[in-house]
C-alpha positions as CSV (number, residue, x, y, z in Angstrom):
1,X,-81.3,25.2,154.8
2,X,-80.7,25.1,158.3
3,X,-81.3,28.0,160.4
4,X,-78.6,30.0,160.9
5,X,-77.1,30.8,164.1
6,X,-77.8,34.8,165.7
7,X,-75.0,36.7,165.7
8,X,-74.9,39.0,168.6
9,X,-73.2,42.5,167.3
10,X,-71.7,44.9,169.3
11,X,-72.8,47.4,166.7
12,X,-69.8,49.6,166.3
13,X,-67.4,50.3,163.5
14,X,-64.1,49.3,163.9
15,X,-60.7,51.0,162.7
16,X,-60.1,53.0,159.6
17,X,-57.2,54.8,158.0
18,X,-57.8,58.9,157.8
19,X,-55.5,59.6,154.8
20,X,-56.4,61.2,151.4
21,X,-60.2,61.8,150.7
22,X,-61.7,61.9,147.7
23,X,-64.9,63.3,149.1
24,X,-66.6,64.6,145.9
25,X,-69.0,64.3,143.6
26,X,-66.9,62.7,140.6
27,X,-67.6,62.3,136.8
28,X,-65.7,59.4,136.1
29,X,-64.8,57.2,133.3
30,X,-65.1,53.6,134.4
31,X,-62.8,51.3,132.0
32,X,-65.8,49.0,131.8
33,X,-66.9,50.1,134.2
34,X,-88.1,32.9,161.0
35,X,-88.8,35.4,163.6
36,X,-88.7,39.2,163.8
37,X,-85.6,40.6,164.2
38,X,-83.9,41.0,167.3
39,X,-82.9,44.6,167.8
40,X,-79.6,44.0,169.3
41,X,-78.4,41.6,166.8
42,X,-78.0,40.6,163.0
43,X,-80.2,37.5,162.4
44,X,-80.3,36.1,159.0
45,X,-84.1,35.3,158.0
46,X,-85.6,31.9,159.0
47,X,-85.9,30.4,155.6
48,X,-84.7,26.4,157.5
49,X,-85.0,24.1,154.7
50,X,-82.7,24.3,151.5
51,X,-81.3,21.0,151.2
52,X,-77.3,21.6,152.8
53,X,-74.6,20.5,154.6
54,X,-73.3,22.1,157.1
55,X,-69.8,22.5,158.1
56,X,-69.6,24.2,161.7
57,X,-65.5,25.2,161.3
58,X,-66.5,29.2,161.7
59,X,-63.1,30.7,162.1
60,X,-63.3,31.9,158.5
61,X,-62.5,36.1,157.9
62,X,-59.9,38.3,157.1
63,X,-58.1,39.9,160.1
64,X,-58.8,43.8,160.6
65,X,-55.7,46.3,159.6
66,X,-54.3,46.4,163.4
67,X,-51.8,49.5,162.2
68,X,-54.7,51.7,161.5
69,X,-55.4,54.5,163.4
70,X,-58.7,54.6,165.6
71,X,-61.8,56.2,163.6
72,X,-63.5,59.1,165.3
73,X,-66.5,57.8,163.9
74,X,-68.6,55.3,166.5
75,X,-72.0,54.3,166.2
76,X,-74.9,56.9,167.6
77,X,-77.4,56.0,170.0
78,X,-80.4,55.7,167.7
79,X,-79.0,52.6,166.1
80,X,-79.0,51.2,170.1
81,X,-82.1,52.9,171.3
82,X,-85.8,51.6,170.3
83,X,-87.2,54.7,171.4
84,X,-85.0,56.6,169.1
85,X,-85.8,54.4,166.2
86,X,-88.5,55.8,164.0
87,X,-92.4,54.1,164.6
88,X,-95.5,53.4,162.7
89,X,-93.1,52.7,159.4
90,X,-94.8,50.6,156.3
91,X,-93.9,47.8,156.2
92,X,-92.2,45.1,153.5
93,X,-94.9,42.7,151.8
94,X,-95.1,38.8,152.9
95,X,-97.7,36.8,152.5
96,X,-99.1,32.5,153.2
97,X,-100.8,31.7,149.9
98,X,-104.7,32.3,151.2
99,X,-103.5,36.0,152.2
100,X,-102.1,36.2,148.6
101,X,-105.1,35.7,146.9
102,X,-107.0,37.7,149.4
103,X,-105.0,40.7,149.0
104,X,-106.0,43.9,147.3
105,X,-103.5,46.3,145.9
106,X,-106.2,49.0,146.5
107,X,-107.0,48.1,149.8
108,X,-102.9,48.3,150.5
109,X,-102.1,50.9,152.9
110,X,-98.6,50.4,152.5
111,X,-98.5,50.3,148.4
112,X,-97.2,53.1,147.5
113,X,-94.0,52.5,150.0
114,X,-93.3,48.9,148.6
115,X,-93.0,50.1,144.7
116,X,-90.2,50.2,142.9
117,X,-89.7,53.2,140.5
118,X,-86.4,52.4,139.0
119,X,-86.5,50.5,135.7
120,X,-83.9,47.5,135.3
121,X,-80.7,49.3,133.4
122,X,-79.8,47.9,130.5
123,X,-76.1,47.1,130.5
124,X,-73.2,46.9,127.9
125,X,-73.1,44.0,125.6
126,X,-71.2,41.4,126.9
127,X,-69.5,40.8,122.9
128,X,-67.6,44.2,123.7
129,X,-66.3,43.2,127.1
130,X,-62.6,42.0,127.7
131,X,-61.8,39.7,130.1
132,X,-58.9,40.4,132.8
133,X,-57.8,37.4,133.8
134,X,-57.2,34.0,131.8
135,X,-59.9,32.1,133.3
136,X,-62.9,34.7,133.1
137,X,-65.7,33.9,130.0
138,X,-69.1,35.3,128.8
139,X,-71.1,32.7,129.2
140,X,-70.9,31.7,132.8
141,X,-73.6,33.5,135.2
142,X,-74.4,34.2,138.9
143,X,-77.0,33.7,140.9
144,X,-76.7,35.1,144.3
145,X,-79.5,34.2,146.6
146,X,-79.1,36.6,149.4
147,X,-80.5,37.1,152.7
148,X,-80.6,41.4,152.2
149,X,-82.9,41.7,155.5
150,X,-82.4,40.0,158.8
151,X,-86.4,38.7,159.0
152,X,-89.3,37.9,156.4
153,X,-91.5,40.5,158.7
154,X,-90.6,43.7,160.0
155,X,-88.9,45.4,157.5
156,X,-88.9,49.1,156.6
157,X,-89.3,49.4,152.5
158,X,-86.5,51.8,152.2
159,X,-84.5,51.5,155.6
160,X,-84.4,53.0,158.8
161,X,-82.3,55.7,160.9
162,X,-79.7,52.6,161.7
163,X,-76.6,52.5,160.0
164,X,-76.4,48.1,159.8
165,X,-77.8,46.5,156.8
166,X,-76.9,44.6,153.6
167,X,-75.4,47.2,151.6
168,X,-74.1,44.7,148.7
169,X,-71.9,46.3,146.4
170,X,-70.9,44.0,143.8
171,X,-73.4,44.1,141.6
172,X,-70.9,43.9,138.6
173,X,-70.8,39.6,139.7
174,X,-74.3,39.3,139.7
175,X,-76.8,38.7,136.9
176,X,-79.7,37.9,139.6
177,X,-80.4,38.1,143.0
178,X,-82.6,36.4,144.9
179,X,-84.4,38.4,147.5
180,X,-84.4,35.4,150.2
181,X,-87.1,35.2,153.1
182,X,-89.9,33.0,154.1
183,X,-90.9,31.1,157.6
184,X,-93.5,29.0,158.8
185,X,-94.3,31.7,161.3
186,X,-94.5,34.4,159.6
187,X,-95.0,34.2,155.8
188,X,-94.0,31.9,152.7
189,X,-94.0,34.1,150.0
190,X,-91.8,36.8,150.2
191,X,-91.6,40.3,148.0
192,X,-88.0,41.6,147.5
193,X,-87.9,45.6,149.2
194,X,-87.8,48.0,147.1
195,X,-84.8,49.5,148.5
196,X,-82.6,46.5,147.3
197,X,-84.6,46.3,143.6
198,X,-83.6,49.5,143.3
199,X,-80.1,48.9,144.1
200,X,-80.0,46.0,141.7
201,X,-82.1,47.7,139.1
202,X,-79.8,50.4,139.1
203,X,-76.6,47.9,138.3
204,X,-78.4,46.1,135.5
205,X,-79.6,43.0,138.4
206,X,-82.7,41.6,138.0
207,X,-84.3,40.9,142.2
208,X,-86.8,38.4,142.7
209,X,-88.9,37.4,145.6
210,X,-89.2,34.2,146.9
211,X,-92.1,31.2,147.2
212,X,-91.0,29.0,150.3
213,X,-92.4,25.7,150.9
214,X,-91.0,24.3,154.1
215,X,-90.0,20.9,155.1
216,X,-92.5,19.2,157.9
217,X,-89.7,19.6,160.3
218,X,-89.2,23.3,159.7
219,X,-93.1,24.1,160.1
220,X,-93.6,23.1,156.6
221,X,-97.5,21.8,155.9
222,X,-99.2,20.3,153.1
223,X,-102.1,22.6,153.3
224,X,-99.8,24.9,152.3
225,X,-99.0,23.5,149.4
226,X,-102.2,22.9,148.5
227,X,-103.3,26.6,148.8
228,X,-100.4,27.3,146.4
229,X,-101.3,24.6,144.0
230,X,-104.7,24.8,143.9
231,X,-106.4,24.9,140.1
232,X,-109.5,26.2,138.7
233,X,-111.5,24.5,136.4
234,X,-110.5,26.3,133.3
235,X,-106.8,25.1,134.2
236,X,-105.9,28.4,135.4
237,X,-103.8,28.8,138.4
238,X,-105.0,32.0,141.0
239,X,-101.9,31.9,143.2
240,X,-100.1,32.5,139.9
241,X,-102.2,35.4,138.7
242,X,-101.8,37.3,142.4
243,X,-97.5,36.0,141.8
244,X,-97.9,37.9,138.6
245,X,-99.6,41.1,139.8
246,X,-97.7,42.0,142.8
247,X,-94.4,41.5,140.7
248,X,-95.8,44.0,137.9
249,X,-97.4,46.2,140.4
250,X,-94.0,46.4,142.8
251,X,-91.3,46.4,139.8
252,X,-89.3,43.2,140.4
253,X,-88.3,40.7,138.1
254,X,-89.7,37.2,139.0
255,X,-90.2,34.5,141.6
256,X,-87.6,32.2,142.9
257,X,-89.9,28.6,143.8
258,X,-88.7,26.6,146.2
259,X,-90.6,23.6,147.3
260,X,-89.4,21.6,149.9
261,X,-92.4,20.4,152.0
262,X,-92.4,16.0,151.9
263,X,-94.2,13.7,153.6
264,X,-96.5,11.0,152.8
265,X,-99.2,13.8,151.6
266,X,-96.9,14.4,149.0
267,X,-97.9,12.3,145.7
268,X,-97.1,13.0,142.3
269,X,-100.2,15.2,142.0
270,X,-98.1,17.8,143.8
271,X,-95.6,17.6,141.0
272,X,-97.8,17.6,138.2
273,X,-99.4,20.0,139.5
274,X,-96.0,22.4,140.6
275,X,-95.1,21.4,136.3
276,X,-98.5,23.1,135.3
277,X,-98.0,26.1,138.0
278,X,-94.9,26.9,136.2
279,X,-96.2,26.4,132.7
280,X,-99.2,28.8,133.3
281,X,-96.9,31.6,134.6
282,X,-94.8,32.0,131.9
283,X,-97.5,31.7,129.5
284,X,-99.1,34.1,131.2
285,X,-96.1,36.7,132.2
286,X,-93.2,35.3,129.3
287,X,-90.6,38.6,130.5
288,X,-90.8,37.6,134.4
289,X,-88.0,35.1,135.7
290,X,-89.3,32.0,137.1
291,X,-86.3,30.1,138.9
292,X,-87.1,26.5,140.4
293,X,-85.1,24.4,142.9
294,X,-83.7,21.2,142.3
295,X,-86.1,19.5,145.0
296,X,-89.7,17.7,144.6
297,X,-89.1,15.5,141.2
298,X,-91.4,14.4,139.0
299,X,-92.8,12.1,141.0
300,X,-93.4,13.7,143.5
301,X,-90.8,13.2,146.0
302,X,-88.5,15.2,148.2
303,X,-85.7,13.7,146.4
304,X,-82.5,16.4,145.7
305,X,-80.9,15.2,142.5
306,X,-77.6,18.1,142.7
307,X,-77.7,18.0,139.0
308,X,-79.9,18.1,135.7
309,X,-81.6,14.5,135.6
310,X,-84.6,12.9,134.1
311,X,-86.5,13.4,137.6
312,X,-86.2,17.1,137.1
313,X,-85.5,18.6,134.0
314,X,-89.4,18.7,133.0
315,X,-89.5,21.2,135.3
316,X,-87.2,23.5,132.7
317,X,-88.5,22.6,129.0
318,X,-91.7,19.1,129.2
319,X,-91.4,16.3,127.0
320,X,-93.2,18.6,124.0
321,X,-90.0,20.8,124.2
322,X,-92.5,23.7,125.5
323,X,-90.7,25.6,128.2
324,X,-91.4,25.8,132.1
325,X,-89.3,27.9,134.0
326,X,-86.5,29.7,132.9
327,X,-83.8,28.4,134.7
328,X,-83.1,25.8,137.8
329,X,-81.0,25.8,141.0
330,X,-79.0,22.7,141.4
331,X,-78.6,21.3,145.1
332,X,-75.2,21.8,146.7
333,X,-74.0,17.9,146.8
334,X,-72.2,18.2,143.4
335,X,-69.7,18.4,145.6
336,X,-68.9,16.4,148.4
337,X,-66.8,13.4,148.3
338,X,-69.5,10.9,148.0
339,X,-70.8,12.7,145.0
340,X,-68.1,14.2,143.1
341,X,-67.3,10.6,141.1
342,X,-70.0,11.5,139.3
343,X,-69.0,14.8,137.8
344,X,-73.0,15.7,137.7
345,X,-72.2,19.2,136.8
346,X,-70.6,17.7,133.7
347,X,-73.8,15.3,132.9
348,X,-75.7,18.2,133.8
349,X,-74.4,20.1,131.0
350,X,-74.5,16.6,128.3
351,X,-78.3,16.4,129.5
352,X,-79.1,19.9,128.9
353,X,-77.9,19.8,125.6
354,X,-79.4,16.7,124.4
355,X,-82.8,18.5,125.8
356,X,-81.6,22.2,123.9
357,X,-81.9,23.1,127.2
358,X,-78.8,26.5,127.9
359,X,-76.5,24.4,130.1
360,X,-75.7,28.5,132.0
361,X,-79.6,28.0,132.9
362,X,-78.0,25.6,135.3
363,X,-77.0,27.0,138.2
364,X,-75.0,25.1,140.5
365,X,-75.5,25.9,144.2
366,X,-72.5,26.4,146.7
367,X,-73.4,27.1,149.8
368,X,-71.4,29.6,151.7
369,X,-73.2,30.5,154.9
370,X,-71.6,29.0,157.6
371,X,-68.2,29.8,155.7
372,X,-68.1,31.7,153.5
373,X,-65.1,31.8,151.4
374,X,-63.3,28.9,153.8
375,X,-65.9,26.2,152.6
376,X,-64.3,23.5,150.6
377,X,-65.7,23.6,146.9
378,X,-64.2,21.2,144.6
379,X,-63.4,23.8,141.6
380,X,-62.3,21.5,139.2
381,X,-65.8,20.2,138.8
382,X,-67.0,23.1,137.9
383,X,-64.4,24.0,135.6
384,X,-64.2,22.6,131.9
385,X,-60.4,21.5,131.5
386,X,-60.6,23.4,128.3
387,X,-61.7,26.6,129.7
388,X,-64.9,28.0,131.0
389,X,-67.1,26.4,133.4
390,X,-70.2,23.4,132.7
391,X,-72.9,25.5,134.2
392,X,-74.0,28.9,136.1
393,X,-72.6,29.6,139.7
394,X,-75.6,29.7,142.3
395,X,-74.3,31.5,145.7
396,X,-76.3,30.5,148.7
397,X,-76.4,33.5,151.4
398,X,-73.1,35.3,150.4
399,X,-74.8,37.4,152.9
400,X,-72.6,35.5,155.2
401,X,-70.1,39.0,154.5
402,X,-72.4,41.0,156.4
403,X,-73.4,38.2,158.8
404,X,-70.9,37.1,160.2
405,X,-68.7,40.8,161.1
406,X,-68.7,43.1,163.5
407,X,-67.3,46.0,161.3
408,X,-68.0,47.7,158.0
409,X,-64.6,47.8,156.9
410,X,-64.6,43.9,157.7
411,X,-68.1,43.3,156.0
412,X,-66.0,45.4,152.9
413,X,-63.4,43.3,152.8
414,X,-64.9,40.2,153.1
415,X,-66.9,41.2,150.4
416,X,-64.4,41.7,148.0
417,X,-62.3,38.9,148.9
418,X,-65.5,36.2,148.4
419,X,-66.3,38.0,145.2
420,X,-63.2,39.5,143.6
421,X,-60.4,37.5,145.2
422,X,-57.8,37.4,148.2
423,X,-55.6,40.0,146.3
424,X,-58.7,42.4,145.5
425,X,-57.6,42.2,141.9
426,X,-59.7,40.3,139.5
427,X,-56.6,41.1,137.3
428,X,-54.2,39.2,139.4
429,X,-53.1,35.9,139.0
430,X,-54.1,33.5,141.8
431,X,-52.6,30.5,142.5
432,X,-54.6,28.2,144.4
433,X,-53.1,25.8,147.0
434,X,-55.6,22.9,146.2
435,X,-59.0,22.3,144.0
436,X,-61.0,23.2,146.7
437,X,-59.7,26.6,148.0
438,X,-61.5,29.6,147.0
439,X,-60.7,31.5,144.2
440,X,-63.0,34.5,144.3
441,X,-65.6,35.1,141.7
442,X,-63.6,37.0,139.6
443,X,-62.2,34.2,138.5
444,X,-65.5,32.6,136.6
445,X,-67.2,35.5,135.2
446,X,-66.7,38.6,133.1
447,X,-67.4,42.1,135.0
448,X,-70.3,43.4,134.0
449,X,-71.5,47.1,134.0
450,X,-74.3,49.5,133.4
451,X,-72.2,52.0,132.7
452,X,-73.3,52.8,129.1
453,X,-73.0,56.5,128.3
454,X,-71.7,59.4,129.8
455,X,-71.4,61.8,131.8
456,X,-71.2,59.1,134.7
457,X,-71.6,60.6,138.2
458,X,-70.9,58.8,141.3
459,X,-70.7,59.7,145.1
460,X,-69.3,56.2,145.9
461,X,-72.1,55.7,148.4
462,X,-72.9,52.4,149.8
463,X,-76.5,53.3,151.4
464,X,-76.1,54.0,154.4
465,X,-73.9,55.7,157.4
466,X,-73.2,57.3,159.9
467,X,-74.6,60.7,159.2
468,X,-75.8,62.4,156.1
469,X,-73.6,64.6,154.0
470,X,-75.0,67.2,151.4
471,X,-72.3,68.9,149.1
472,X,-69.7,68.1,151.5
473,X,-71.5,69.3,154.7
474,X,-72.8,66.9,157.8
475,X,-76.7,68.3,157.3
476,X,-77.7,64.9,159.9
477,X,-75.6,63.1,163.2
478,X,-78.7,60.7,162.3
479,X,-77.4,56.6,161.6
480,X,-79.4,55.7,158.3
481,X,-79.5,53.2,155.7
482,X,-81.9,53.3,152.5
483,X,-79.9,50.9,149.6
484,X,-82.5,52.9,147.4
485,X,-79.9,55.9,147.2
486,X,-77.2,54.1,146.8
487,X,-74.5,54.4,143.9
488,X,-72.6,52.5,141.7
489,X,-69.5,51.4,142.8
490,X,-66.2,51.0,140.9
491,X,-66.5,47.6,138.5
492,X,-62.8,47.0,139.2
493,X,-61.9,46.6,142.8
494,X,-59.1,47.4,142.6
495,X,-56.7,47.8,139.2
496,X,-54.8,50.7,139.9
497,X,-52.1,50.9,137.0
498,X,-49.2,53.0,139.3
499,X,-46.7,55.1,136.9
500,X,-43.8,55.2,137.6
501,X,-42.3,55.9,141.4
502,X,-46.1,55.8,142.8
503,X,-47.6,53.5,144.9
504,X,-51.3,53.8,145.6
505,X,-53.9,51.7,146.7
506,X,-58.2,52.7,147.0
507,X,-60.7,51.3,149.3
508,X,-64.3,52.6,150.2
509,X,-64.6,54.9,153.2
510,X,-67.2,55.3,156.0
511,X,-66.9,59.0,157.2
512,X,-66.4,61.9,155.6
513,X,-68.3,61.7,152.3
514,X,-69.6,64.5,150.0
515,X,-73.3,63.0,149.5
516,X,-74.5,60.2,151.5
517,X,-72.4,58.5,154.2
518,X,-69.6,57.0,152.5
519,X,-66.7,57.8,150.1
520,X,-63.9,56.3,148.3
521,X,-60.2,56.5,149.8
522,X,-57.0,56.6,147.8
523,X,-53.8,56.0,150.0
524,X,-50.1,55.7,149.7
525,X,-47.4,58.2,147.7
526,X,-47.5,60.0,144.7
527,X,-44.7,61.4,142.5
């Protein structure tokens, strides 16, 4: 991808509506259910090189609620002042491959900080599930590879006193997320913090870090890819081993392997090589996800296919029928006008099935960062015309929601309008205008929860805020984030069946909470 343009925030929240509160702590039954960071502004992490297009229209966003009232609530001076800001934190693991293999969990000053203790929830069988809409199905799932901190280096394991981060709260869309990072100057392989795998452990997600080979242009060097490839004489791969161990050691789920680095060094050694990487990894550590990109083929060049083809699919199952990696990410150009004649989501799906390869371990990437929900994606290729979809969605930096606002209640609804849909119902019927305007989500994939038993307690809290409330008292004026103590959120955002005479409608809250820093809101009339 191409590095992303800093956003400089004003880092303040904007308006808000004081109405009802429901500020406690609720039992409720859910229906079913790069460089361092600059310190003034957002910057997405410098991971350059996934293969995209780029369409610089950035006028995309929903509008902010001019009618409400101004929130007493403005951001505190330590999320503005350094010296404020806590020091001498631990910091989140990156690593080039030599550092990898040199590195010793015991020798790890900053271990115990970067483990996650929550296990992955299980969540409710999707056979007992009912869909809300007429286009929604079981099979389809999503990918969302996300950029959750603003740098590969320099980030705090489980937040800091500053209210700004990527608090992502619709997990019920998501079956894995992919922690993204890397840069040529600072690290390649990237460990998701544990603040965000316990977020998405806590909602049923599996998180997975990241291996990033850059292009040449983008720092990217052979030697590089060498270190990560590199074999020992009993076939064994170390990189792999050290892959393994700091994913069973931290809690996550798996690796996300991107290879992009080209160049006339590149020879189909590399991609033998990358086939027998992946081979040894899941032989060795079967229940970890190993995700590869649709980039180096077979034969070793830096040759983006944007579908299932015979230059790539040994990467998934070889020509034994033994299995690779567990799924693929195919390259955005499915898409664009050139390419769409060839409806290579379609032969995608004919190719997988001939190889009894699962067409959903397909994932076909859309790329939303410059955009978000105003890029053009051409639906109907994704779409079977007799219902469902060909393959998986992959979501390429949805983190554009938080990116690209200056307010949380923006960042909020952006979020639900790119994942749920412009009404905020996943119930509602949307009618698009063309093939290519965005329908939300919603409209693909079932909701799914880890709500699974009860009693069910919530505190609708996002992770972060603009104080810290305890049992409905302000105990800290102190700006915070830590996604680690964050709650589940309501699946359905928003079905509210009104009876008669009543007219109500719910959002989240930043303010006034009960336990955390945020709340849900329920507003309009009641008889």
């Amino acid at each position: 991808m191409k590095k992303e343009t800093v956003y400089d925030k004003k880092k303040k929240y904007g308006k808000k509506i004081m109405s009802i509160i429901l500020a406690a702590s609720m039992t409720i039954s859910l229906a079913a259910c790069g460089g361092k960071d600059n310190a003034d502004s957002k910057q997405p992490a410098q991971q350059e090189s996934m293969n995209t297009e780029i369409n610089t229209d950035t006028s995309a966003g929903a509008e902010a609620d001019t009618q409400q009232p101004a929130s007493k609530y403005t951001i505190t001076g330590e999320n503005d002042n350094k010296e404020l800001t806590m020091a001498r934190q631990p910091e989140a693991s990156y690593w080039f491959p030599a550092q990898l293999l040199a590195w010793n969990p015991d020798e790890d000053e900053d271990l115990i900080f970067n483990v996650s203790t929550v296990p992955l929830a299980e969540r409710a069988d999707l056979a007992l599930l009912e869909p809300v809409n007429a286009t929604q199905n079981k099979d389809t799932k999503v990918m969302s590879i996300s950029i959750m901190n603003g740098s590969t280096s320099g980030n705090a394991p489980h937040g800091l006193n500053k209210a700004e981060a990527n608090t992502f709260t619709y997990w019920q869309y998501v079956d894995t997320l992919v922690y993204w990072g890397g840069s040529s100057g600072e690290g390649l392989i990237v460990a998701p913090s544990p603040d965000v795998v316990d977020a998405g452990h806590k909602n049923g997600v599996k998180v997975i870090g990241t291996v990033f080979m850059p292009q040449a242009a983008h720092g990217g060097k052979i030697e590089w890819l060498d270190d990560l490839l590199q074999k020992r004489e009993d076939g064994s791969y170390p990189v792999v081993d050290k892959l393994i161990e700091v994913a069973e050691i931290y809690g996550f789920d798996g690796w996300f392997i991107n290879q992009e680095t080209e160049g006339e060094a590149l020879t189909k050694d590399h991609a033998d090589r990358m086939q027998e990487f992946l081979a040894y990894f899941k032989q060795q550590a079967p229940d970890l996800e190993l995700i590869y990109y649709d980039s180096m083929t077979v034969d070793g060049e830096m040759d983006w296919q944007n579908a299932l083809t015979e230059k790539n699919a040994p990467y998934i199952k070889d020509a034994e029928g033994n299995a690779v990696a567990d799924s693929m990410f195919l390259n955005f150009w499915w898409t664009t006008d050139t390419l769409a004649p060839e409806e290579l989501l379609k032969t995608s799906a004919e190719l997988a099935e001939e190889k009894q390869i699962d067409p959903y371990d397909l994932y076909a990437g859309v790329d939303v960062q410059s955009n978000g929900y105003d890029t053009p994606i051409k639906w109907n290729l994704f779409e079977k015309p007799d219902g469902g979809t060909y393959t998986s969605l992959g979501l390429y930096c949805p983190s554009w929601t938080y990116f690209s606002t200056d307010m949380i209640q923006e960042f909020w609804k952006r979020e639900n309008k790119l994942w749920v849909n412009a009404k905020g119902d996943p119930s509602a019927e949307i009618a698009p205008e063309s093939d290519t305007d965005w329908r939300g989500v919603s409209t693909y994939v079932v909701e799914r929860t880890a709500l699974t038993s009860l009693p069910f307690v919530t505190n609708f809290s996002t992770g972060n805020g603009y104080g810290f409330y305890k049992n409905g008292e302000l105990i800290s004026m102190l700006d915070w984030n830590n996604r680690s103590i964050s709650d589940m959120l309501p699946t359905y955002r928003y079905i509210i069946n009104d009876g008669e005479g009543n007219k109500l409608s719910a959002d989240l809250d930043v303010g006034d909470a009960y336990y955390g820093g945020t709340s849900l809101i329920l507003r309009g009339s009641v008889k």
